[in-house]
C-alpha positions as CSV (number, residue, x, y, z in Angstrom):
1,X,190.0,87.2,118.5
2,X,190.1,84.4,120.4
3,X,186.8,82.6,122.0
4,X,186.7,80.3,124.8
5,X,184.8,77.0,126.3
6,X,184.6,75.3,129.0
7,X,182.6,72.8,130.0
8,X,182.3,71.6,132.8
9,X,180.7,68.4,135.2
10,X,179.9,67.6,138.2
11,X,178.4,70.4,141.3
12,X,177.8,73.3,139.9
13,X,180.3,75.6,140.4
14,X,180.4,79.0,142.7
15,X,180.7,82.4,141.2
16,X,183.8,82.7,142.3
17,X,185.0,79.2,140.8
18,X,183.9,80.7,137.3
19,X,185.1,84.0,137.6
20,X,188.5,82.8,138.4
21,X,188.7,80.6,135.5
22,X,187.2,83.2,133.2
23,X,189.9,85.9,134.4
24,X,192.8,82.7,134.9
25,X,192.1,81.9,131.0
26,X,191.7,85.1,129.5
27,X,195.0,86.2,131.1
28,X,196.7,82.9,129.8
29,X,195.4,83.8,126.1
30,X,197.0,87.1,126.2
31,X,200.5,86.1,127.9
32,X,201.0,82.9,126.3
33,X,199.1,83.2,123.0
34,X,199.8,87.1,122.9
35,X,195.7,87.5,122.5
36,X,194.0,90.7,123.0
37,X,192.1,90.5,126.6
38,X,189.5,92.9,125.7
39,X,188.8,91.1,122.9
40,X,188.7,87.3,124.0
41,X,185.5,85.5,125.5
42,X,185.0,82.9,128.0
43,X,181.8,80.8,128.7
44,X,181.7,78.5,131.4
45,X,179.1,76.2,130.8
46,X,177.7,73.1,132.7
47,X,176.6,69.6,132.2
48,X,174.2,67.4,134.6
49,X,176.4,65.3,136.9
50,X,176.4,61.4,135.7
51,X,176.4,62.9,131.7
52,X,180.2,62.8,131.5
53,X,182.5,59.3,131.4
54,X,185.4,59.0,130.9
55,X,186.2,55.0,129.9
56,X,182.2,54.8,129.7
57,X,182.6,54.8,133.7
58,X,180.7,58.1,135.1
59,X,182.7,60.9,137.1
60,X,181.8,62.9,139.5
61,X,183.8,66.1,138.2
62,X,185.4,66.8,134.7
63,X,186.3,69.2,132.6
64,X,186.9,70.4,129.2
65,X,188.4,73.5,127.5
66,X,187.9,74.4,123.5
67,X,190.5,78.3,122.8
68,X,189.7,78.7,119.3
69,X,192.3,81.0,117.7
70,X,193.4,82.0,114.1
71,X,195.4,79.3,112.1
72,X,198.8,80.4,111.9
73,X,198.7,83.1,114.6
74,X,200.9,80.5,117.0
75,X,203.5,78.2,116.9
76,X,203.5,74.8,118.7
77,X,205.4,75.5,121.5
78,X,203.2,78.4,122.3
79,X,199.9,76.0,122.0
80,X,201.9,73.4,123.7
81,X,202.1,75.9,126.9
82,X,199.3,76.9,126.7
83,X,198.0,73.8,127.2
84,X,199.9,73.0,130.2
85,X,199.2,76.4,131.9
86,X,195.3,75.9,131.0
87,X,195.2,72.2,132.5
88,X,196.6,73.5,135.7
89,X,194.4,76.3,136.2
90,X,191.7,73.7,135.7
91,X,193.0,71.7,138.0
92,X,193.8,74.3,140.3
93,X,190.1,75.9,140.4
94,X,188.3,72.6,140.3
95,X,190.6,70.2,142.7
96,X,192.7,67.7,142.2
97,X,189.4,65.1,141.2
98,X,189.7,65.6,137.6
99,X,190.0,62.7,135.2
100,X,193.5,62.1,133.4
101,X,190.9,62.6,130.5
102,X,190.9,65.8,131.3
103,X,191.3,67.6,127.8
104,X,192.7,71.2,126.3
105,X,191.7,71.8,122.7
106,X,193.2,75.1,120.2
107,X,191.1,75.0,118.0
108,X,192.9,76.9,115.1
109,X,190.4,78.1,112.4
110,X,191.7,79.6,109.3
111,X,191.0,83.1,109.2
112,X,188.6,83.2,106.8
113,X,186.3,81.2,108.4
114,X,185.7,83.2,111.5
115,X,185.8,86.4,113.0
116,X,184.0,89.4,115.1
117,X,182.0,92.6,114.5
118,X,181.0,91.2,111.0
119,X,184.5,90.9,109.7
120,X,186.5,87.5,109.1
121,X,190.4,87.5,111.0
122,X,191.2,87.5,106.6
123,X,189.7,91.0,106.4
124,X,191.1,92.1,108.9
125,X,194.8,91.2,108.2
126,X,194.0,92.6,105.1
127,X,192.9,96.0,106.5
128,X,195.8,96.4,108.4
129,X,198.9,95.4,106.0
C-alpha cells in the first residue's frame, strides 16, 4: 500500500507539527486515494537549513512530499486532488513561508515493482481475483 515522504527544511519541526502531517496525510490517502490507513506509511524527514533553494536562492522553509501508489490504482482527477488537499495541509502545518516551488509527487509504480510483507501489489491482485 501506499508509502509516504516528506521532506522537509528549515527549523526543525515540533512533535506536534509532524504528527499532524503524518495523521493529515494518511487520512488524505485513504479519502482521496481510497488507501488503506493501517497500511500506509509516513516519514517526515529533515534537511539542514541553507541545503534547499529554490531558483539557486536559499530558503528558510520548504517542503516536499513523494505518495508512492500502485500504477493504475487512481485516475487523474483523484491524483490531481490529492495534490491540492496535500499542498494545503503543508501549507497549513508549516505557514504560509513556503516556496511556490513547493512540490507534490504520486509516484505511481507498477505493481510489480513494489509491495509489502514480501509480496509485490501483482501478487497480490493475483491472490485476490
Amino acid at each position: 500500500m501506499p508509502f509516504v515522504r516528506i521532506t522537509l527544511a528549515g527549523p526543525p519541526p515540533r512533535d506536534e507539527a509532524v504528527a499532524a502531517l503524518q495523521a493529515g496525510v494518511t487520512t488524505l490517502m485513504a479519502e482521496v486515494l481510497g488507501k488503506r490507513a493501517d497500511l500506509t506509511a509516513v516519514v517526515v524527514e529533515g534537511t539542514a537549513s541553507g541545503a534547499w533553494s529554490v531558483g539557486a536562492v536559499p530558503v528558510a522553509v520548504a517542503a516536499h512530499l513523494v505518495a508512492t501508489i500502485t500504477a493504475g490504482s487512481n485516475g487523474p482527477a483523484q491524483m490531481a486532488d490529492f495534490i491540492a488537499a496535500a499542498h494545503r495541509l503543508l501549507a497549513g502545518t508549516l505557514g504560509a513561508g513556503l516556496p511556490l516551488a513547493t512540490y507534490v509527487v504520486v509516484d505511481a509504480v507498477p505493481a510489480e515493482a513494489w509491495g509489502y510483507g514480501g509480496l509485490t501489489q501483482a501478487q497480490r491482485a493475483r491472490d485476490r481475483g
